[in-house]
C-alpha positions in Angstrom: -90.1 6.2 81.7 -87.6 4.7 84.1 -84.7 2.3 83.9 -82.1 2.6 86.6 -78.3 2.3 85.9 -78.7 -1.0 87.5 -81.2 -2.3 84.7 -78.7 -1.1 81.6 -75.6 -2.3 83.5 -75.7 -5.7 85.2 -73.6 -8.1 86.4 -74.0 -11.5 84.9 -72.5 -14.3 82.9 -71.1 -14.7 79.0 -71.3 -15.0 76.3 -74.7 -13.6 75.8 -77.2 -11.4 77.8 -80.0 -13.0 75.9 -79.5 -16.1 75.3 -77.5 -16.7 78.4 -78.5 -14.7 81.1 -82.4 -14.4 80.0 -82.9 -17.9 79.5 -81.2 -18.4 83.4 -83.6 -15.4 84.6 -86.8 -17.0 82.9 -86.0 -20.3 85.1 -85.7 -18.6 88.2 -88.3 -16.8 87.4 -90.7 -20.2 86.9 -89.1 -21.8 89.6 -90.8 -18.4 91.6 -93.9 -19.7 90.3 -93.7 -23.1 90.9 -93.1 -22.6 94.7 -96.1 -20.3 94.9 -97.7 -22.6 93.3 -100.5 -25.0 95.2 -99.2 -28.3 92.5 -96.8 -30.2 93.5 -94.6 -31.2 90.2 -92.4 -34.5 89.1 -90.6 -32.9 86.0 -89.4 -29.8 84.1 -89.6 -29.5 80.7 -88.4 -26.1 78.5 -88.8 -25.2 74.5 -86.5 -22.8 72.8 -87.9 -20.6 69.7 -87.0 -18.2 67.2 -82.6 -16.9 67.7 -83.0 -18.8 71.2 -83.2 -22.3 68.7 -81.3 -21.1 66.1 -78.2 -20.0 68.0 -78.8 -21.4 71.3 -76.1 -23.8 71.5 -73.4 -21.4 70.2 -74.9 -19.0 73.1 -74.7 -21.6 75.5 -78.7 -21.4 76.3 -79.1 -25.0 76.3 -77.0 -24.9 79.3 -78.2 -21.3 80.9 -81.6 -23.1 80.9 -80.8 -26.4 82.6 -78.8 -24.4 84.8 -81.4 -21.8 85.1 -83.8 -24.8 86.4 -81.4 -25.8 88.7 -81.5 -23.0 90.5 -78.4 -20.8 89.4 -78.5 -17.1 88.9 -76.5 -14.7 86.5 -75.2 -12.2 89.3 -74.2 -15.0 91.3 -73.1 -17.2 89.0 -70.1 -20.1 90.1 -68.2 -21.6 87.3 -67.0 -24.9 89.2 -70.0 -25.2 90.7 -72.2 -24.8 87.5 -70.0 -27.6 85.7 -70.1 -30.2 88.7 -74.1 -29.7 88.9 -74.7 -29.7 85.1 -72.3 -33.2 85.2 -74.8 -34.3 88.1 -78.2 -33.3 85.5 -76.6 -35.5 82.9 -76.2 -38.7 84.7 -78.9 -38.8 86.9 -81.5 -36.9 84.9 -82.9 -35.2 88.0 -82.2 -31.2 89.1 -83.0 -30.6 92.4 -84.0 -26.3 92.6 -83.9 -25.0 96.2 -87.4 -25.2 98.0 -89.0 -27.5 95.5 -87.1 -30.7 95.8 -85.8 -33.2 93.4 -87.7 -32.8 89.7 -87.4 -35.2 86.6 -85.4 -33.8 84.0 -83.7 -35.1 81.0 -81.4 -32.5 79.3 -82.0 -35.0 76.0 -85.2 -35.1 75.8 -87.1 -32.5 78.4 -85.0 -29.0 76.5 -86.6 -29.2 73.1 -85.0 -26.7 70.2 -87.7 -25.9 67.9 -86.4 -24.3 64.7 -90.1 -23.4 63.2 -91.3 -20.2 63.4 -90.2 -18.2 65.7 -93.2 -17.2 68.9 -95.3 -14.3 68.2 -94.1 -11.8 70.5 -90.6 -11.5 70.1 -87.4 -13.3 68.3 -86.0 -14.6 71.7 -89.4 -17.3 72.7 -89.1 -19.8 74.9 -91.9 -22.0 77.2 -90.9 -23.9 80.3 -93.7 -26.4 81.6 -93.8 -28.4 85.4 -95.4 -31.8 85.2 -96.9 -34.3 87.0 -96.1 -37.9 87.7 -97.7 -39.3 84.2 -95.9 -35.9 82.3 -99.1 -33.9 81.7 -98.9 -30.1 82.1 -99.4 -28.6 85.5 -97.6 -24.7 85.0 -96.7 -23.2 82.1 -95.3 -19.6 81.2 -94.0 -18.2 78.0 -90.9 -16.3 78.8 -89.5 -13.7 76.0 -85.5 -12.7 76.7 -85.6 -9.1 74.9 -82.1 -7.8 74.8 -79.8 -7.0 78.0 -80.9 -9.7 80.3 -84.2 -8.0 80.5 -87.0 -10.8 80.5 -90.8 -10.8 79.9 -93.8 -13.2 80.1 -96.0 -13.6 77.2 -98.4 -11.0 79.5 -95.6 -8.7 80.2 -94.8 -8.2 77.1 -98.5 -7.7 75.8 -99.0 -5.3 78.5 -95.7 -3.3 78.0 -96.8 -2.8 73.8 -100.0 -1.7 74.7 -101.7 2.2 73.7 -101.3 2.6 77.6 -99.6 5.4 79.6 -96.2 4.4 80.4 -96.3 2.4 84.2 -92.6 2.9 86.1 -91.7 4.6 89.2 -91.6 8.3 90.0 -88.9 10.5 89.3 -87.9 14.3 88.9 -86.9 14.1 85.4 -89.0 11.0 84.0 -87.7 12.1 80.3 -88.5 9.8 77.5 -86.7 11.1 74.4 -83.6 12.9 73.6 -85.7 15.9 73.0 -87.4 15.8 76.8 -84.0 15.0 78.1 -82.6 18.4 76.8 -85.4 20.3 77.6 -85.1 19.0 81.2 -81.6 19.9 81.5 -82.0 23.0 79.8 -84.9 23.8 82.6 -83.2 22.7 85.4 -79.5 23.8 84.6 -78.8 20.3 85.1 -75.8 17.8 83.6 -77.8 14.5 81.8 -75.7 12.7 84.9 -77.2 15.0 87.6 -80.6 14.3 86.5 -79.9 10.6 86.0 -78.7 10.7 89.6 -81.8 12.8 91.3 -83.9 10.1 89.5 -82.0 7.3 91.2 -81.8 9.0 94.4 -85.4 9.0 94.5 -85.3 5.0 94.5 -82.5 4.4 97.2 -79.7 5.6 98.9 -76.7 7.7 97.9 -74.6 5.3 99.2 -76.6 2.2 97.8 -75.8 4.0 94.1 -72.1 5.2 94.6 -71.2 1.3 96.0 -73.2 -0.1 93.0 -71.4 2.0 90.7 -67.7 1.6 91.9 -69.1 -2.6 91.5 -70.0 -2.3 87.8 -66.6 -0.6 86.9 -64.3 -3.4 89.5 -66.3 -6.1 87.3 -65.3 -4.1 84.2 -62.2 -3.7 84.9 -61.2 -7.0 86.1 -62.7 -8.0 83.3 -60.4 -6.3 81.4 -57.4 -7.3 82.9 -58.4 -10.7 82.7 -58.3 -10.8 79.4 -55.5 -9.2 79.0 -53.6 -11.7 81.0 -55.4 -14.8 79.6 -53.8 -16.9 76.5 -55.2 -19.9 74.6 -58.1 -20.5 72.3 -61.9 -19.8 72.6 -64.3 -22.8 72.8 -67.0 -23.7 70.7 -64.8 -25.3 67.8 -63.9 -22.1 65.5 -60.4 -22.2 67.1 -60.3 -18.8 67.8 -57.3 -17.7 68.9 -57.5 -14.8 71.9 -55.4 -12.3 71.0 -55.6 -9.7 74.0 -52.9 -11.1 75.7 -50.5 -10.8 72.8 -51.2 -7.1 72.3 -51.3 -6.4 75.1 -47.8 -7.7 75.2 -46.8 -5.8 72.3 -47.8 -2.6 73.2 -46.5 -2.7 76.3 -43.3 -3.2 74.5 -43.5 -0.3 72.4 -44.4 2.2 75.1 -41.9 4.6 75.7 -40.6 4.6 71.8 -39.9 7.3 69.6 -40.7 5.9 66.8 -44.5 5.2 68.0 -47.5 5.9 65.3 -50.1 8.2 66.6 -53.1 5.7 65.7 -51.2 3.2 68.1 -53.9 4.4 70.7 -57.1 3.0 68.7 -55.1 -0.5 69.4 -55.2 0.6 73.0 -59.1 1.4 72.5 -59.2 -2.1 70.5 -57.0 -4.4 73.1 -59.8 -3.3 76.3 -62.4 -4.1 74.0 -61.1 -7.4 73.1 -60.1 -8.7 76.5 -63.9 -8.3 77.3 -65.6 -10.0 74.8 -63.2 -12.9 74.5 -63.7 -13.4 78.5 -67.5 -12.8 77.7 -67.0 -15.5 74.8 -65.5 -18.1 77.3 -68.2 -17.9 79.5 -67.0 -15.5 82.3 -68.5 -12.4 84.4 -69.0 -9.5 82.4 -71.4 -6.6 82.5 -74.1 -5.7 80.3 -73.5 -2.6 78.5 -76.3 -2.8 77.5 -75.8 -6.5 76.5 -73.2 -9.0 76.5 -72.7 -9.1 72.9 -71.5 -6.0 72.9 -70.3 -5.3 76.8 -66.4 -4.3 75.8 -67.4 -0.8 74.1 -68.2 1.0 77.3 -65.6 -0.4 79.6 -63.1 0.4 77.0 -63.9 3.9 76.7 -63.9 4.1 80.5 -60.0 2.5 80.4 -59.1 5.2 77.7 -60.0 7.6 79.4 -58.3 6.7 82.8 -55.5 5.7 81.7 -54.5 8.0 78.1 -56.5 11.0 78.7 -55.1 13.1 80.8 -56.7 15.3 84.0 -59.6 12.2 84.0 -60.2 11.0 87.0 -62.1 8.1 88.9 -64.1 10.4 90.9 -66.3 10.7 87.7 -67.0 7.3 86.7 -70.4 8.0 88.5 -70.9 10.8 85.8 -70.0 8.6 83.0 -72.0 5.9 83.8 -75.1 7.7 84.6 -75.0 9.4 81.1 -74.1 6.3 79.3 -76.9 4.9 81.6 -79.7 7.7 80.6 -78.5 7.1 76.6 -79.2 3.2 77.0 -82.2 3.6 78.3 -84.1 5.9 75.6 -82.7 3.4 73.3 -84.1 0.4 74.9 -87.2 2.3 75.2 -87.8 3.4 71.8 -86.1 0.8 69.9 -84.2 -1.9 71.1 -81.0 -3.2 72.7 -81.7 -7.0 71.2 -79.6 -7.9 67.9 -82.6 -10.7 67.6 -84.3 -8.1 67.1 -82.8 -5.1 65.4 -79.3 -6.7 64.3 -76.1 -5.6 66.2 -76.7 -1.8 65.3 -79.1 -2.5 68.7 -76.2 -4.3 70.5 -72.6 -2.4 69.7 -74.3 0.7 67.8 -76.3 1.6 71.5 -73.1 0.5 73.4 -71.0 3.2 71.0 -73.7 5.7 72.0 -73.5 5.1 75.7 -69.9 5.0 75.1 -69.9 8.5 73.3 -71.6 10.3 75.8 -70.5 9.4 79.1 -66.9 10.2 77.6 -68.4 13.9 76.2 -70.1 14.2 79.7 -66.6 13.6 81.7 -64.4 15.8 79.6 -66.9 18.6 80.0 -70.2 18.4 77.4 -72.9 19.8 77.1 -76.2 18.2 77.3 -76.4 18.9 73.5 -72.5 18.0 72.8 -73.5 14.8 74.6 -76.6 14.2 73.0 -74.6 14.7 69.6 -71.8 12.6 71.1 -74.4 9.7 71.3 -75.8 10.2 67.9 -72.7 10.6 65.8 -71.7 6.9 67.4 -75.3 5.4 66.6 -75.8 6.9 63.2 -72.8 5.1 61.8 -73.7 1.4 62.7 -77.3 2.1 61.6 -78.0 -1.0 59.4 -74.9 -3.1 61.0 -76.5 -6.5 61.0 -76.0 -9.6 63.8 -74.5 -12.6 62.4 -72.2 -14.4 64.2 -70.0 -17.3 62.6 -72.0 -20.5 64.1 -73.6 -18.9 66.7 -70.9 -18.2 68.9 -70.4 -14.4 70.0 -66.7 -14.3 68.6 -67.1 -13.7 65.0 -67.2 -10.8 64.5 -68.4 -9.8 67.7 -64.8 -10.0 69.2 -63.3 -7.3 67.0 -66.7 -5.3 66.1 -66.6 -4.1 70.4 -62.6 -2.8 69.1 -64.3 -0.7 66.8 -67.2 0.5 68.4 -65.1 1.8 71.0 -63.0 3.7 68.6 -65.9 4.8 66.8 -67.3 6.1 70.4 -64.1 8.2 71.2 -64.2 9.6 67.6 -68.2 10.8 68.0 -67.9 12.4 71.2 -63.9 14.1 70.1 -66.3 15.4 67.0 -69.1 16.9 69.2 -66.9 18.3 71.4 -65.5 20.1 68.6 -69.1 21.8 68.0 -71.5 23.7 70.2 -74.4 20.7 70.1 -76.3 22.2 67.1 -76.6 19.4 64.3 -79.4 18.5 61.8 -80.2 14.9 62.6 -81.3 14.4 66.5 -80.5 11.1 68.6 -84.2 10.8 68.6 -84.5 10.5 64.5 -81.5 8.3 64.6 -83.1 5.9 67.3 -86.2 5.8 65.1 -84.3 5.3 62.3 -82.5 1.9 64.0 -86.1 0.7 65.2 -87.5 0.9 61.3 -84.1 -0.8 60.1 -84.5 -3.3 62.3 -88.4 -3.7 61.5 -87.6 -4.0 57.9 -84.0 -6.0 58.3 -84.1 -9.9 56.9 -84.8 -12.6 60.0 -81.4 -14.1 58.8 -79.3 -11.3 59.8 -80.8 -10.8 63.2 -78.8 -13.4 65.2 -80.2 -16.4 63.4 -77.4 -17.5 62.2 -78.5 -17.8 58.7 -77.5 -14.9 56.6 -74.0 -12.9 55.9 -70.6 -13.9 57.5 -72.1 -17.1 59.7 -72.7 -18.4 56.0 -70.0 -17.5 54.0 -66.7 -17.7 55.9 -66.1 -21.6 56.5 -67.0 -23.0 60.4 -66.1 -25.5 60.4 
């Protein structure tokens, strides 16, 4: 099993990594199709299923699709642009994709949301059709946005749950469990980050990976500074004030004071946090880490560590994000990254993982204090459910990335107060999150329909 730093952590567009940016992939990737294919269409038409229906206009996927069709892509993504072209869609009812020409589309009644039962292969469904001149069915594909960005046809997906030896590229350490992981390391007298690096070394370049690293963290961390310097309110009609900017303002204030409490760095850990997911929730460039939803955790840690802890340095964001990296990826691979699908224990319990183990790894872990680092932070938002107040990723989402981060920064201080031996392994705890998400209500997976989105007033 392989997924490469540049699968958990990618550059893309808020506020959600599956409702957003898979939605915008799935169109590109039919628009792919439809130029390969010999028909020549008049019209695009899309359905939305399941948590795609449900909170799809909260998460902005009515307007990732359209947009999707039209030929935009998450990494590349342009604001202005997007608005003047989506205007254009509106009015004339007509998108016009590169290399296919001008295709009939009304936003009213060619996106359909269908709020029955959700597609059989996964919580995020959604089917995109081309058509001819009379509107019968030329192409179709079934497109299922899993968690992260990640995005798979109906076939894909089928294939990828099959009693089949795992398919990926080759690599020196293709570990898939904690338990392989350590034994690797333990083997090879490796860090988790060396081996995460021979394995994407194997795939390209060194310079390719250190000048897609040192991107990730300049998005991150513009990120974060835009936030901090950005005032107003949120859209999507809760009113929800940002709040970055003003504490960032305080504690700005307060540096240098006697009188300063010790806890007065979890606001620190809370205000990087923040500033990410209320850019992410107005619709600007974040990175997945692993997912939108919860992209501030890892970032924030990163910040922390810069800029309180001291001896860290930047020459070992590599480190840290290749161990955060390897974490992400057993959990995506044995359980989920997808609050659809497992609740937001999946979303800011694997970001708190991640979190917790590249900051073990840079301040000098072991591959067992890491590993603990990781499970600590997951095992205590096992059973944390996904239910944001009418769909839009602010409530609680905003405040939850805050406290995964501090929750990170606590797990990996704790395992790096032990030697790595503890009773309950990252790999139970994974397991664990799959068969709490397996057995969790529909309505508290990103629905919309259970817990805080029902009870606190939106409106």
């Amino acid at each position: 099993m392989f997924l490469s730093v540049f699968d958990i952590f990618k550059v893309g567009v808020g506020p959600s990594s599956s409702h957003t940016m898979g939605p915008m992939v799935a169109a590109a990737r039919f628009l792919d199709r439809l130029r390969a294919s010999p028909f020549h269409a008049h019209g695009v038409a899309a359905s939305l299923h399941g948590s795609l229906a449900f909170t799809g206009v909260g998460h902005a996927t009515d307007r990732a699709t359209i947009l999707g069709l039209a030929g935009f892509d998450p990494a590349s993504y342009d604001a202005s642009r997007a608005d003047d072209v989506l205007a254009r869609i509106h009015t004339q009812k007509v998108i016009e994709p590169p290399g296919l020409g001008p295709l009939r589309f009304d936003p009213d009644k060619d996106l359909r949301f269908d709020y029955g039962p959700p597609l059989p292969g996964h919580a995020n469904g959604m089917k995109i059709f081309a058509t001819d001149a009379q509107g019968d069915v030329l192409l179709a594909e079934t497109y299922y946005s899993v968690g992260g960005g990640f995005v798979l046809t109906e076939a894909e997906l089928t294939e990828s749950r099959a009693d089949r030896p795992k398919s990926g590229p080759a690599v020196p350490f293709p570990f898939e469990t904690a338990q392989q992981m350590l034994g690797m390391a333990e083997a090879s007298g490796l860090s988790i980050a060396q081996m995460k690096r021979a394995n994407e070394l194997s795939l390209r370049p060194a310079t390719e990976l250190d000048a897609g690293m040192a991107r990730i963290w300049q998005v991150m961390t513009d990120c974060i500074n835009r936030g901090m310097a950005t005032g107003g309110t949120l859209p999507g009609g809760l009113h929800v004030r940002r709040r970055a900017k003003g504490i960032h303002e305080a504690l700005m204030a307060e540096r240098g004071l006697n009188m300063t409490a010790p806890h007065t760095i979890n606001d620190w850990m809370s205000l990087y946090a923040m500033a990410v997911n209320e850019e992410n929730a107005a619709g600007g460039q974040v990175v997945t880490a692993p997912t939108n939803g919860a992209a501030g955790v890892v970032p924030a840690v990163i910040r922390y560590w810069l800029d309180h802890v001291p001896g860290a340095s930047p020459s070992r964001l590599g480190d840290f994000l290749l161990t955060a990296a390897a974490i992400g990826g057993l959990v995506k691979h044995n359980a989920s990254i997808s609050g659809a699908e497992c609740g937001c224990q999946a979303e800011v319990g694997s970001a708190a993982a991640m979190a917790a183990a590249g900051l073990a790894a840079v301040l000098g872990g072991t591959p067992a204090q890491v590993e603990n680092a990781a499970e600590i932070a997951l095992e205590h938002h096992l059973g944390m459910t996904c239910d944001p107040v009418r769909g839009l990723v602010q409530v609680p989402c905003i405040e939850r990335n805050g406290l995964g981060a501090i929750k990170a920064v606590s797990a990996a201080s704790l395992a790096l107060r032990g030697d790595g031996e503890h009773l309950v392994s990252l790999d139970v705890c994974i397991e664990t999150m799959r068969q709490t998400g397996r057995d969790m209500h529909e309505k508290y997976k990103e629905t919309s329909l259970g817990g805080l989105a029902v009870n606190v007033p939106n409106c």
